[in-house]
N, C-alpha and C positions, 0 to 999 in steps of 0.2 A: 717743390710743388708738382704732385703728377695731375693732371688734365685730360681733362679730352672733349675734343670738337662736338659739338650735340647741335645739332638743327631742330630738336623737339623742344616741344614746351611741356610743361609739370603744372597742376591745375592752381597750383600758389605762386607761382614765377611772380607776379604783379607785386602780392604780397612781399615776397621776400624780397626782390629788387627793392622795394618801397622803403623797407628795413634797412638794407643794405646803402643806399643813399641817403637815408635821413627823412627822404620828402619821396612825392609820388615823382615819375621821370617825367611826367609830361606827356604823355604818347605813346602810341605802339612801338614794340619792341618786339626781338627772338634772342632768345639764350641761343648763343655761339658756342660757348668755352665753358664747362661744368668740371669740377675741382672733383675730387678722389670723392667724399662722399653726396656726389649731386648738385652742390651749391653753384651758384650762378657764377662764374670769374670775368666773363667776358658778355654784355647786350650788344647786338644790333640795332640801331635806332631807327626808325620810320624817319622818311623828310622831313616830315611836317609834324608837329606836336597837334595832339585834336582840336585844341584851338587856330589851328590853320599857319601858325608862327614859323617859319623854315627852321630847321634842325641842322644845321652843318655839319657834327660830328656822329658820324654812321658809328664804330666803335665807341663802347665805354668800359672801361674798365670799373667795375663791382666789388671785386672780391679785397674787403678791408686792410687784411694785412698784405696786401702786396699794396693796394694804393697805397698804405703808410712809407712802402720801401721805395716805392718811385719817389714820391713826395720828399723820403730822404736824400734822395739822387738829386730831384731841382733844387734843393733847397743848399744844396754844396754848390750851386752851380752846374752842374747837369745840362740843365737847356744850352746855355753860351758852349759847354765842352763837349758835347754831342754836335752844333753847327758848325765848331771849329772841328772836328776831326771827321764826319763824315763828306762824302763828297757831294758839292752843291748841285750837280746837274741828275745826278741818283734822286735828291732827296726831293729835287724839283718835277721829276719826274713821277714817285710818290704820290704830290701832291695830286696831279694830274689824274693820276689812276683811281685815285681814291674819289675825287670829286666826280669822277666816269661813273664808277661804280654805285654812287648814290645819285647822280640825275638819272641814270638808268631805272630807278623807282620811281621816279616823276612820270605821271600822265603825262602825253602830249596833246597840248594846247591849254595845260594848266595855268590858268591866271593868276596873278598876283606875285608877292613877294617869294623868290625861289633860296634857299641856299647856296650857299657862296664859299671859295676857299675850297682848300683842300683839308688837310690831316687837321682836328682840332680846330678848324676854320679858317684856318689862314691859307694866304694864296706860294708865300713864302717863308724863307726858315723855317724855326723850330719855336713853338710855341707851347707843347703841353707836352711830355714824354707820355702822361698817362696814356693819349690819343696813339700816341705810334705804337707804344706799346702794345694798346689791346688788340689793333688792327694785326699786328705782328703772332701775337696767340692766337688770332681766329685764323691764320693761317696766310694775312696780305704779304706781300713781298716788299715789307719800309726798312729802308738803310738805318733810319732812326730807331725804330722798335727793337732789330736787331743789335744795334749800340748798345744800347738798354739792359735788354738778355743779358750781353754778355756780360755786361758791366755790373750785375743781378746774379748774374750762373742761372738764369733761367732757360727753359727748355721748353721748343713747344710741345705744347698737345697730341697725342695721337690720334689723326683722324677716327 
């Protein structure tokens, strides 16, 4: 798959993400990661879905044949052989950044219920490859996403 990083939006992005997942995502978003001819590979999520509900997971991965090949990955086991072989204090760090990176969207002195965790929502382990993954194509630094890649022959994006 050739890619590349896009910070714009396309006036159907809603549309085709909507397509693309089956259902509407819930909340604002920005295409990160667009595939060779345009299509959406990778969203950024908004904290909060417009119903005000916290959004933990800042990356999504979109684009269907590759969620099928991750999806093939956990489904061998993938999640348990990615915790076993990357390093716990890397991936725990990860977590950290990533959760950085999306309270940084948060207003401060925003009331109520905040998001929580790190990658995919959780505060530790490994929980969803799709999540390190797509953080890893928009260009994060996840020891997991990267496991992934390789485990895939995936290659990122060119800015």
């Amino acid at each position: 798959m050739t890619a590349e990083v896009d910070a714009g939006a396309a006036p159907d992005d809603d549309a085709v993400v909507a397509s693309l997942l089956g259902r509407d995502p819930g909340g604002g978003f920005t295409v990160v990661v667009r595939g060779d001819a345009g299509q959406p590979v990778v969203i950024a999520n908004e904290p909060f879905l417009r119903d005000g509900t916290p959004m933990p997971t800042r990356y999504w991965l979109v684009d269907p044949a590759l969620r099928v090949r991750v999806g093939r990955l956990e489904a061998a086991g993938g999640v348990r052989e990615a915790e076993a072989q990357v390093d716990g204090a890397a991936l725990a760090d990860c977590h950290r950044r990533y959760a950085t990176e999306r309270d940084a969207l948060i207003p401060p002195g925003r009331a109520g219920p905040r998001p929580s965790g790190g990658v995919g929502g959780t505060r530790q382990g490994v929980k969803c490859l799709h999540a390190h993954v797509a953080w890893w194509l928009a260009g994060g630094d996840d020891v997991v996403g990267a496991w992934v890649a390789g485990r895939l022959e995936l290659s990122r994006p060119e800015a």
